[in-house]
DRENTORKOL-3810 file (N, C-alpha, C; in nm, 4 decimals):
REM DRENTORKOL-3810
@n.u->0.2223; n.v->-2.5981; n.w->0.0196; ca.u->0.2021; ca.v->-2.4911; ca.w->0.1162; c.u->0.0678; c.v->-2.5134; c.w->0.1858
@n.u->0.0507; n.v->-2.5084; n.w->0.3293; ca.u->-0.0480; ca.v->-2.4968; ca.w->0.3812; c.u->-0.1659; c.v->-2.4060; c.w->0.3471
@n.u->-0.2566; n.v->-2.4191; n.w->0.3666; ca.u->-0.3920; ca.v->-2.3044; ca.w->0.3744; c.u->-0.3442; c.v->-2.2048; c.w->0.4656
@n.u->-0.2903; n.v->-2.2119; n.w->0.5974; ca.u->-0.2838; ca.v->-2.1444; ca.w->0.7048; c.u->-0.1621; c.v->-2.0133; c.w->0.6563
@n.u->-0.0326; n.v->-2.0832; n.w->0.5299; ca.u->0.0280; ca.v->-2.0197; ca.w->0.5082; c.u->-0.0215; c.v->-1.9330; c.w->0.3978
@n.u->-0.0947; n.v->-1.9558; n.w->0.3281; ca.u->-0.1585; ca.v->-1.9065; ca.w->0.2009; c.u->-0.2674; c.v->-1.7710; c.w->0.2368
@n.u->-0.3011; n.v->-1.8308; n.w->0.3699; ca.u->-0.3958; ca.v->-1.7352; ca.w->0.4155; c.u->-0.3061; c.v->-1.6040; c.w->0.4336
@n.u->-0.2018; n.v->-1.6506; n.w->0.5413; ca.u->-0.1418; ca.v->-1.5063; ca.w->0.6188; c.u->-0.1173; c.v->-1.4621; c.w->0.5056
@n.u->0.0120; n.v->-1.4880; n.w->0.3549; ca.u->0.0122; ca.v->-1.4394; ca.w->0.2630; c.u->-0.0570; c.v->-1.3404; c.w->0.2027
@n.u->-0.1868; n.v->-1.3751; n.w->0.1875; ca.u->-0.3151; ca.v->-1.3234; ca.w->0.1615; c.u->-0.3643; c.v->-1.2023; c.w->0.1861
@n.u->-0.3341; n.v->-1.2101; n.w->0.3469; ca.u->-0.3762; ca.v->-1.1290; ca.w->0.4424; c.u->-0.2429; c.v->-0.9847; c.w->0.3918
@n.u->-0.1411; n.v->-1.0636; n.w->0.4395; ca.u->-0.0199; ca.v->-0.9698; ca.w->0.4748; c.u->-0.0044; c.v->-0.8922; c.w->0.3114
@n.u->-0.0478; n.v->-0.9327; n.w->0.2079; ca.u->-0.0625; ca.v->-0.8816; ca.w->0.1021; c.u->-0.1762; c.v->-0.7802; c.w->0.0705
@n.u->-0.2582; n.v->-0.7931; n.w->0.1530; ca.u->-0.4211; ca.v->-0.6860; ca.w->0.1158; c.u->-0.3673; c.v->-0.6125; c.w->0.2392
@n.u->-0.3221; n.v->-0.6166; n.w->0.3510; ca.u->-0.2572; ca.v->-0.5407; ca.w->0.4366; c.u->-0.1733; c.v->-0.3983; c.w->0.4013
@n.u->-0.0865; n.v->-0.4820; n.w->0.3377; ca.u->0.0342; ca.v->-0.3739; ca.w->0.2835; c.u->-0.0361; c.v->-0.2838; c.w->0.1494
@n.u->-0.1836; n.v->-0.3681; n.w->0.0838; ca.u->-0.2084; ca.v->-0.2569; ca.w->-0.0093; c.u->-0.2760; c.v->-0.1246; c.w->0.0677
@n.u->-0.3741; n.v->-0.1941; n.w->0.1570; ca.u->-0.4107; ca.v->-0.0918; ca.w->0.2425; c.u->-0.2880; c.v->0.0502; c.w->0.3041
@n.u->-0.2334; n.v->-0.0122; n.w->0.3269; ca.u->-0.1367; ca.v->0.0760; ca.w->0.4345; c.u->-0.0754; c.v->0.1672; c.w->0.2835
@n.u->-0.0549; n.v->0.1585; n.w->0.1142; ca.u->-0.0067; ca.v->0.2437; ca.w->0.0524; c.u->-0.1368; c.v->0.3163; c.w->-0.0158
@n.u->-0.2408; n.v->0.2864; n.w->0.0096; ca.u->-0.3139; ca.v->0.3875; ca.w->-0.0264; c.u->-0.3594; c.v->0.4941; c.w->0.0040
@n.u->-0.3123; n.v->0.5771; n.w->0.0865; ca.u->-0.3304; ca.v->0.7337; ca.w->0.0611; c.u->-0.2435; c.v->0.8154; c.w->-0.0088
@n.u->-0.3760; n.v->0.9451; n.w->-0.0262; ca.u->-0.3953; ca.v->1.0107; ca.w->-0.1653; c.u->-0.3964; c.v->1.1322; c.w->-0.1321
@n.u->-0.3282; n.v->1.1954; n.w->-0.2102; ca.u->-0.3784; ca.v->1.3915; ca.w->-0.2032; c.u->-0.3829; c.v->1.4715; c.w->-0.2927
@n.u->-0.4728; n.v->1.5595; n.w->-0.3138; ca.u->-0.4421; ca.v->1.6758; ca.w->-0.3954; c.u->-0.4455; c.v->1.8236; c.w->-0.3668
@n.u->-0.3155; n.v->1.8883; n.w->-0.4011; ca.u->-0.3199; ca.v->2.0581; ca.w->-0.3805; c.u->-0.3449; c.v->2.1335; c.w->-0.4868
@n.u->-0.4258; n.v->2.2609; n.w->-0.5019; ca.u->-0.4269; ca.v->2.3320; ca.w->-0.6025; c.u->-0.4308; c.v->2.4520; c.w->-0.5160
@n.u->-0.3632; n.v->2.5795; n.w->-0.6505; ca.u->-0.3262; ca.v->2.7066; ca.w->-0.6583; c.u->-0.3907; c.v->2.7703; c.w->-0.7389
@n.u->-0.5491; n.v->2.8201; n.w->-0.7397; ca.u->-0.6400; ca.v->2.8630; ca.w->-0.8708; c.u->-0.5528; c.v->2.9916; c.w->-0.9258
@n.u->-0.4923; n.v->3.0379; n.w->-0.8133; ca.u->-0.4504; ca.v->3.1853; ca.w->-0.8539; c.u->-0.3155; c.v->3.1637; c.w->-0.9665
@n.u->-0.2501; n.v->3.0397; n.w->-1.0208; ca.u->-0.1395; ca.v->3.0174; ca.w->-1.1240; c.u->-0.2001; c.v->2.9012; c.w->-1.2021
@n.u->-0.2853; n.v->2.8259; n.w->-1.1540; ca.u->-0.3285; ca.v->2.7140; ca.w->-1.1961; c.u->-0.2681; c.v->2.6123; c.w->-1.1371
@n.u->-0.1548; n.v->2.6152; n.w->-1.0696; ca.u->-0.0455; ca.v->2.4485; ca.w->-1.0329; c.u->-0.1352; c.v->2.4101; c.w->-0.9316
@n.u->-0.1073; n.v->2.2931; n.w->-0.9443; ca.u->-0.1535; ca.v->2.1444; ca.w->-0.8665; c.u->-0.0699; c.v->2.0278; c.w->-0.8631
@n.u->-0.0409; n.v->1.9601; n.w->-0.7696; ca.u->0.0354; ca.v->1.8742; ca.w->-0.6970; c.u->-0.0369; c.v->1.7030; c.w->-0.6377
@n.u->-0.0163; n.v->1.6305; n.w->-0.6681; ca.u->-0.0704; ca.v->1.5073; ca.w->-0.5950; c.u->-0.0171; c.v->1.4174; c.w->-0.5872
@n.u->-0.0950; n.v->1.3160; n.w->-0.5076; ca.u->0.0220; ca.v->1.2157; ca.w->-0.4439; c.u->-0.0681; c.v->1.0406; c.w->-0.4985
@n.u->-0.0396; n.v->0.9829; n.w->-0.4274; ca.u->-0.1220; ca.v->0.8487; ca.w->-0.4595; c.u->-0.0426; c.v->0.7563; c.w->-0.4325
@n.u->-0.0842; n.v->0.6393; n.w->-0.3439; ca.u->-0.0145; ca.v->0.5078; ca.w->-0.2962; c.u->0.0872; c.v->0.5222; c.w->-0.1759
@n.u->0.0858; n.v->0.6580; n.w->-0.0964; ca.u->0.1464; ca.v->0.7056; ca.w->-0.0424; c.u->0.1746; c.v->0.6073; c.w->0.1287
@n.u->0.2456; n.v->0.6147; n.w->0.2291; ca.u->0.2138; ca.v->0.5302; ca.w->0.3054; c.u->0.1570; c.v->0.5999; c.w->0.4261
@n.u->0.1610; n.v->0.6990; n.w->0.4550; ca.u->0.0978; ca.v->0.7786; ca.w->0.5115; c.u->-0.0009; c.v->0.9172; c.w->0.4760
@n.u->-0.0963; n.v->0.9477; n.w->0.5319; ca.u->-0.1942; ca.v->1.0706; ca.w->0.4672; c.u->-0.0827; c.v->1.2072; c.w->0.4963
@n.u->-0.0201; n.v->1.1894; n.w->0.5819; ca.u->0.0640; ca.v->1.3100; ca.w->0.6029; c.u->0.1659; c.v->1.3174; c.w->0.5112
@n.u->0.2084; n.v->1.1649; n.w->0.4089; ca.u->0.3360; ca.v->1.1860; ca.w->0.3464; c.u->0.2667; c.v->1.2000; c.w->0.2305
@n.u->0.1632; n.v->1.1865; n.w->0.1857; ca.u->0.0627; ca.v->1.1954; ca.w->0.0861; c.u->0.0386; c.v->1.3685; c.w->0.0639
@n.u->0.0146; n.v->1.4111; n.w->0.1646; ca.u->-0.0687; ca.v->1.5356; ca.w->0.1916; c.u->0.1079; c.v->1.6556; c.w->0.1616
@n.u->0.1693; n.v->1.5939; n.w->0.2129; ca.u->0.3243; ca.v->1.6704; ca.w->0.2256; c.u->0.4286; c.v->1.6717; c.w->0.0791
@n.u->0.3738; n.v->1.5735; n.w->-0.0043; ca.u->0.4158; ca.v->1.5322; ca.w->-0.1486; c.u->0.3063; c.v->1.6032; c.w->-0.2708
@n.u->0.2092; n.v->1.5915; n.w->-0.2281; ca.u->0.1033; ca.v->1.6775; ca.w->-0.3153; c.u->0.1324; c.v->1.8500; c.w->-0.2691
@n.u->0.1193; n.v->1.8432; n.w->-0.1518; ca.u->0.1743; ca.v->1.9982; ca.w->-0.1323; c.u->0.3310; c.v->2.0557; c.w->-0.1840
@n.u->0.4402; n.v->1.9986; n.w->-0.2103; ca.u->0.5173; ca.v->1.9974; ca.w->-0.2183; c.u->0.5278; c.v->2.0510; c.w->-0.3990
@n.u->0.4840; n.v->1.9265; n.w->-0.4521; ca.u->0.4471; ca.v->1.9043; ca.w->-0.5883; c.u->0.3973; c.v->2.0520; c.w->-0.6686
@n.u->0.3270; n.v->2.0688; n.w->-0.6034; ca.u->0.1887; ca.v->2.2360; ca.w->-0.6410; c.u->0.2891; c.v->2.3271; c.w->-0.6070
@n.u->0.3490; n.v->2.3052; n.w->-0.5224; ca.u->0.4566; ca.v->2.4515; ca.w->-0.4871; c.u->0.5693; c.v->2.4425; c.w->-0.6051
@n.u->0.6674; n.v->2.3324; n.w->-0.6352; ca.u->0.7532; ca.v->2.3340; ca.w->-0.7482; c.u->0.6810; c.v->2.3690; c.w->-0.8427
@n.u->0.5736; n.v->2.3552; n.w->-0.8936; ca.u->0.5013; ca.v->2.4111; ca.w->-1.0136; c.u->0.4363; c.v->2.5380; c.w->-1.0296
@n.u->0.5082; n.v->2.5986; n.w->-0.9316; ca.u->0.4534; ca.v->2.7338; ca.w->-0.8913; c.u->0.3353; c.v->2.8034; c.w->-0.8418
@n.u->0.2493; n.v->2.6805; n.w->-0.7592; ca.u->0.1282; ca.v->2.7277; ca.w->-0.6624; c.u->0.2155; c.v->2.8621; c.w->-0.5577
@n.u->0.1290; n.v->2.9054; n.w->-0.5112; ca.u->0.1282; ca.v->3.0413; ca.w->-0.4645; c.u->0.0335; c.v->3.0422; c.w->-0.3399
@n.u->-0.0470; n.v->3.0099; n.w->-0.3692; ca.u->-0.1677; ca.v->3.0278; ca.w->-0.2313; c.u->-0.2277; c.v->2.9002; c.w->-0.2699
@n.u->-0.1772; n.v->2.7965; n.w->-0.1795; ca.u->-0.2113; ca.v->2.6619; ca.w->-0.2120; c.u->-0.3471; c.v->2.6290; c.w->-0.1301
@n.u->-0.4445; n.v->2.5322; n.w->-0.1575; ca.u->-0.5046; ca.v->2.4790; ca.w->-0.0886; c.u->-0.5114; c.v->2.3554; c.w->-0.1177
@n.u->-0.6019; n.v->2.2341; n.w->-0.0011; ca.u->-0.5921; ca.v->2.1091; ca.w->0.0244; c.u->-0.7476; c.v->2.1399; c.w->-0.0512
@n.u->-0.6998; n.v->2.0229; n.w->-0.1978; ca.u->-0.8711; ca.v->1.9737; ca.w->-0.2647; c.u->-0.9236; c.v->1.8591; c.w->-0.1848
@n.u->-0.8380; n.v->1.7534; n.w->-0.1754; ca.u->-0.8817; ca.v->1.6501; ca.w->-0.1205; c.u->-0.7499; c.v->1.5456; c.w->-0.0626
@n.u->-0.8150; n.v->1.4730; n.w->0.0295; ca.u->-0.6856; ca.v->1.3764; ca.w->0.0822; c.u->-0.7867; c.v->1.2005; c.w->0.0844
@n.u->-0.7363; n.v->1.1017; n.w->0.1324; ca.u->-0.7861; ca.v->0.9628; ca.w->0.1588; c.u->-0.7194; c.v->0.8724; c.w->0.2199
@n.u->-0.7319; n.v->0.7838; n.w->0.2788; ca.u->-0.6614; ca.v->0.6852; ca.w->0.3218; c.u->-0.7646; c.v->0.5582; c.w->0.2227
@n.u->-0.8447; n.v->0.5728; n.w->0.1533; ca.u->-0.8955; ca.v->0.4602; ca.w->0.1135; c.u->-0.8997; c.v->0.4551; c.w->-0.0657
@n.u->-0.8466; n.v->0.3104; n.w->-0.0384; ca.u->-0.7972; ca.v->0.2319; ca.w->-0.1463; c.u->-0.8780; c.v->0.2470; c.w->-0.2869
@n.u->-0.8618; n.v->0.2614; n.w->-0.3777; ca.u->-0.9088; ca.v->0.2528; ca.w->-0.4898; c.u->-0.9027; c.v->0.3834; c.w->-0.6397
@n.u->-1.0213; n.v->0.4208; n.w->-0.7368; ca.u->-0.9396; ca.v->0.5107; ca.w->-0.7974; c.u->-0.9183; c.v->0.5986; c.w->-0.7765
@n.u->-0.8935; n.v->0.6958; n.w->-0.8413; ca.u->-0.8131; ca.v->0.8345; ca.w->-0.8400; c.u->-0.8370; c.v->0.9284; c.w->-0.9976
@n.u->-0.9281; n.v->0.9856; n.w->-0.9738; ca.u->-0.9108; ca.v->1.0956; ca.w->-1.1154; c.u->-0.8733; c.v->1.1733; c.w->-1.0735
@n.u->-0.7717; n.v->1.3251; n.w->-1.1806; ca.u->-0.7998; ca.v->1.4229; ca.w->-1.1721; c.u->-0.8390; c.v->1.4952; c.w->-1.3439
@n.u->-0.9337; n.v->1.5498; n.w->-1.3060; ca.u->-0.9684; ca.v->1.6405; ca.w->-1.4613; c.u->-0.9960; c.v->1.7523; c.w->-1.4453
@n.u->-0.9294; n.v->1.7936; n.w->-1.5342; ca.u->-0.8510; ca.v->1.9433; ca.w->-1.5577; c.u->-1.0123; c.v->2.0225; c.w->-1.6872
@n.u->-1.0109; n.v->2.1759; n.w->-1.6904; ca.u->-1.0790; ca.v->2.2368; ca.w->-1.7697; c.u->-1.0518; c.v->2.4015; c.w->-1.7504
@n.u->-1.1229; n.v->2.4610; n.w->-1.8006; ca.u->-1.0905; ca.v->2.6709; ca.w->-1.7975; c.u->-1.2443; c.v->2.6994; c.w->-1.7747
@n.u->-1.2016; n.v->2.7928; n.w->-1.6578; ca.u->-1.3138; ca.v->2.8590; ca.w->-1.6343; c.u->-1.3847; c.v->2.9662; c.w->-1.7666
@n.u->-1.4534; n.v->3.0650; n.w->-1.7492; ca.u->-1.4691; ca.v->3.1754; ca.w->-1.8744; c.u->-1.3948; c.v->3.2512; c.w->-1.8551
@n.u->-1.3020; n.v->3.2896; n.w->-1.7513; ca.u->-1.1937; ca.v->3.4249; ca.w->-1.7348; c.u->-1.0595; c.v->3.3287; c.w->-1.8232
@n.u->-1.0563; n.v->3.2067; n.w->-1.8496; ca.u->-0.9144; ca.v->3.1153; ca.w->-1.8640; c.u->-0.8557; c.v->3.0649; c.w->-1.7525
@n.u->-0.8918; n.v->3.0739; n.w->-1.6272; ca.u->-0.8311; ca.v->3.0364; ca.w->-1.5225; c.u->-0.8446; c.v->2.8621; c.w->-1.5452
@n.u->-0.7335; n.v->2.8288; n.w->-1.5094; ca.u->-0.7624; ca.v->2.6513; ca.w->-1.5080; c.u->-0.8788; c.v->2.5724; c.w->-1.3176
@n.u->-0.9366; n.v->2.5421; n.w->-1.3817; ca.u->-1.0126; ca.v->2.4331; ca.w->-1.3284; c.u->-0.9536; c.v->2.2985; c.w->-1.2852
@n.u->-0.9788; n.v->2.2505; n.w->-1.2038; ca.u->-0.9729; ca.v->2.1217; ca.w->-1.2023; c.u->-1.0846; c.v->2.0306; c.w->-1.0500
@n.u->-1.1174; n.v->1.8984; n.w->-1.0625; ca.u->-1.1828; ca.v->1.8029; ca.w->-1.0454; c.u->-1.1269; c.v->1.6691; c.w->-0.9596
@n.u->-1.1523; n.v->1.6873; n.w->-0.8503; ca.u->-1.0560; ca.v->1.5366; ca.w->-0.7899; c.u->-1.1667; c.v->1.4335; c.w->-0.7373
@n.u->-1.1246; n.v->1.2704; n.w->-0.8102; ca.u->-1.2186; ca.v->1.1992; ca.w->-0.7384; c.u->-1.1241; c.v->1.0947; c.w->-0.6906
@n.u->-1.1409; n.v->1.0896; n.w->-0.5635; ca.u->-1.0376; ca.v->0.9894; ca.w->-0.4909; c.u->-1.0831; c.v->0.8526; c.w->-0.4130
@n.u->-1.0618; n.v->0.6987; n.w->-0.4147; ca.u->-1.0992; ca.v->0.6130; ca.w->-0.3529; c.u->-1.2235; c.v->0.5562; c.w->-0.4138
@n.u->-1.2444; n.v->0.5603; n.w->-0.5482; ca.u->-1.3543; ca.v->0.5040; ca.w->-0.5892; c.u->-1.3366; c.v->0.3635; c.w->-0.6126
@n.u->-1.4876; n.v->0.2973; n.w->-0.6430; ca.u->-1.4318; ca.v->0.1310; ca.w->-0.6660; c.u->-1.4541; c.v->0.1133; c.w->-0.7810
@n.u->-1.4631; n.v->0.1946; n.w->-0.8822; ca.u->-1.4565; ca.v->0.1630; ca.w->-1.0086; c.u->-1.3723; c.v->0.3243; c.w->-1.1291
@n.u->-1.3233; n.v->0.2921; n.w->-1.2478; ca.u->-1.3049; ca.v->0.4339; ca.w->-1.2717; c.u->-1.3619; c.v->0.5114; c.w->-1.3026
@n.u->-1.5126; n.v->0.4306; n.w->-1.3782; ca.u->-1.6141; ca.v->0.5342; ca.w->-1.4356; c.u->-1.6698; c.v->0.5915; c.w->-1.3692
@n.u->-1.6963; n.v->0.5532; n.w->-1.2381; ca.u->-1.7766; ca.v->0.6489; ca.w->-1.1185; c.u->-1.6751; c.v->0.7547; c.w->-1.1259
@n.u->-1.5112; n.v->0.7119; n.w->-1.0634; ca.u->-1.4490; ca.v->0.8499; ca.w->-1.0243; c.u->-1.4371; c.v->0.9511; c.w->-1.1594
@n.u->-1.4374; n.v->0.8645; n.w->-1.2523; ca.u->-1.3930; ca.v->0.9877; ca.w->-1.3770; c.u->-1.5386; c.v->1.0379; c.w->-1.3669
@n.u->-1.6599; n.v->1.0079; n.w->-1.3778; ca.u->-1.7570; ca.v->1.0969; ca.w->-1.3594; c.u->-1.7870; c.v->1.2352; c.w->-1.2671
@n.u->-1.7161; n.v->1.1266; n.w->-1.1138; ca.u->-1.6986; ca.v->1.2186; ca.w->-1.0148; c.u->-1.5790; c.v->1.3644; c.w->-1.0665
@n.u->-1.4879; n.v->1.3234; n.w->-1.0962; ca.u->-1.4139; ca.v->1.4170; ca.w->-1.0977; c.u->-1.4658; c.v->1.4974; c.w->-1.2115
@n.u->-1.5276; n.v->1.4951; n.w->-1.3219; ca.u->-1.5441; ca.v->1.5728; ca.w->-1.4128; c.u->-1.6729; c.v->1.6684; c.w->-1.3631
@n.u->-1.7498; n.v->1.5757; n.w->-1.2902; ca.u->-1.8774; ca.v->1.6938; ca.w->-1.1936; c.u->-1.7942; c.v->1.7657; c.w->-1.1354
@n.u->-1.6998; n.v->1.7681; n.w->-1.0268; ca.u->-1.6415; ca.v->1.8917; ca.w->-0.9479; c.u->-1.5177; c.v->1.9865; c.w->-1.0570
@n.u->-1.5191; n.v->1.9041; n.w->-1.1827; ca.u->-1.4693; ca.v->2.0389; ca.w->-1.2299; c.u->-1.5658; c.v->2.1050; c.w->-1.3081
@n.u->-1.6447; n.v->2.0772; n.w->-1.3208; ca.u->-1.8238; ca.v->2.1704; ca.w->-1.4221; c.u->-1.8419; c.v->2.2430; c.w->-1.2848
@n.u->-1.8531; n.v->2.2027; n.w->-1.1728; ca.u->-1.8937; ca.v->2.2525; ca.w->-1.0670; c.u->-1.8318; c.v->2.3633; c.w->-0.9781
@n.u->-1.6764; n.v->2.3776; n.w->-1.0696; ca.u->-1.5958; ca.v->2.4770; ca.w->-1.0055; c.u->-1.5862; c.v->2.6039; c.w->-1.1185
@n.u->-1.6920; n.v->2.5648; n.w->-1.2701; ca.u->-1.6849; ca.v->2.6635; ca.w->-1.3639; c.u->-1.5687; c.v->2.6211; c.w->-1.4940
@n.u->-1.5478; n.v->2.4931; n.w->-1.5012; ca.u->-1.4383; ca.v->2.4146; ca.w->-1.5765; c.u->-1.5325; c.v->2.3895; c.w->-1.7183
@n.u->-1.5120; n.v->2.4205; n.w->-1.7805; ca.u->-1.5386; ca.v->2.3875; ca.w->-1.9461; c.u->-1.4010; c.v->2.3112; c.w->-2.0709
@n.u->-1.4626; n.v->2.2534; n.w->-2.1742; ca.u->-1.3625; ca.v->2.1493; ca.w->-2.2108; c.u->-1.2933; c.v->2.0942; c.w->-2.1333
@n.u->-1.3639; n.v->1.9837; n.w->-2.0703; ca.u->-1.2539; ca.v->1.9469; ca.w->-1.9915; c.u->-1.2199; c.v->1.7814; c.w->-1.9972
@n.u->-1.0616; n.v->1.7504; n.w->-1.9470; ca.u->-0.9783; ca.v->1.6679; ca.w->-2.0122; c.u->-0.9452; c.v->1.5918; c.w->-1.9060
@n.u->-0.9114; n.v->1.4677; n.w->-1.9079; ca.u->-0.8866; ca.v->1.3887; ca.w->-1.7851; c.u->-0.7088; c.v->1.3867; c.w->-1.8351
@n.u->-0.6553; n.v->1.4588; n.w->-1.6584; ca.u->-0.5533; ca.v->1.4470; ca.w->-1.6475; c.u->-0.4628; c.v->1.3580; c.w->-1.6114
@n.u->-0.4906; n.v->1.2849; n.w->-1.5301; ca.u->-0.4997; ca.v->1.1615; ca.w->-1.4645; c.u->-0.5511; c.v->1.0509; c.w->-1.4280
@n.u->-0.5542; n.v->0.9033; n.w->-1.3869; ca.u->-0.6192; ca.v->0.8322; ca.w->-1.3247; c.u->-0.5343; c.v->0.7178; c.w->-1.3089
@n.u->-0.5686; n.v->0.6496; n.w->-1.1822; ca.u->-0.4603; ca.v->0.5317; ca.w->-1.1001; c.u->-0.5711; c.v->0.4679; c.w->-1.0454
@n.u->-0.5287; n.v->0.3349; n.w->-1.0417; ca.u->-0.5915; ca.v->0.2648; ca.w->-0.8986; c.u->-0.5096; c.v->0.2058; c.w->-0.8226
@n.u->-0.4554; n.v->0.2857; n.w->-0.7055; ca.u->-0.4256; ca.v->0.2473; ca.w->-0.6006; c.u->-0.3886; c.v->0.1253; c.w->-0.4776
@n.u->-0.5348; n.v->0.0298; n.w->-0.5464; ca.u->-0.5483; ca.v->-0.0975; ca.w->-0.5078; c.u->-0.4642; c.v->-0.1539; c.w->-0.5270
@n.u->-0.4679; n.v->-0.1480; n.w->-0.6581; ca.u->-0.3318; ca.v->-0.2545; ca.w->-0.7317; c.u->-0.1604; c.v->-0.1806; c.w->-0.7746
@n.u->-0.1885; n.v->-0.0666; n.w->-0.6729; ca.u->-0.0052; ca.v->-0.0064; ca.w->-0.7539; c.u->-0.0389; c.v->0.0629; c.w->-0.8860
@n.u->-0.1015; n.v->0.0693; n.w->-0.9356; ca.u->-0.0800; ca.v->0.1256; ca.w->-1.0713; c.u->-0.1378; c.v->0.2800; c.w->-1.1017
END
């Protein structure tokens, strides 16, 4: 195989990871549900699957935590406020996991989240 073919390969392969990485997350503080997406091919089909998600689980008054088009990890970590209300923490597009799991566990201390548990994590980059 040529270089020239190895290249486009290359290319057309970091291409297509790009184009599945967006990400979303919805939460409903008022039931606790939350919804998210990841590897999605669009931010709107991302944003429309996480919203979607939070509503089957019985969100109620949903809001948008976070969305991305850029590649990399993904935490979410979950915790209870002092009333019991559930908490949660989104860190999206990081280039490593320990940053995002850090990240995400600051915005759930930061939303009043105690014991708190990592619910998730993906990297995107690679599909997984």
């Amino acid at each position: 195989m040529k270089k020239k073919e190895v290249f486009f390969i290359a290319l057309l392969f970091l291409f297509t990871s790009i184009l599945k990485a967006q990400s979303a997350v919805y939460f409903c503080k008022s039931t606790g549900a939350f919804g998210y997406a990841y590897g999605q091919n669009t931010i709107n089909e991302a944003e429309n699957k996480a919203y979607n998600a939070c509503k089957d689980f019985g969100g109620t008054n949903i809001i948008k935590l976070a969305s991305t088009s850029k590649t990399g990890w993904g935490v979410i970590a979950v915790g209870y406020d002092d009333a019991g209300y559930r908490t949660i923490g989104v860190a999206l597009g990081y280039d490593n996991m320990e940053n995002a799991k850090s990240a995400a566990k600051k915005y759930c201390a930061d939303a009043g989240g105690h014991d708190i548990t990592y619910y998730d994590f993906w990297n995107d980059w690679d599909g997984n």
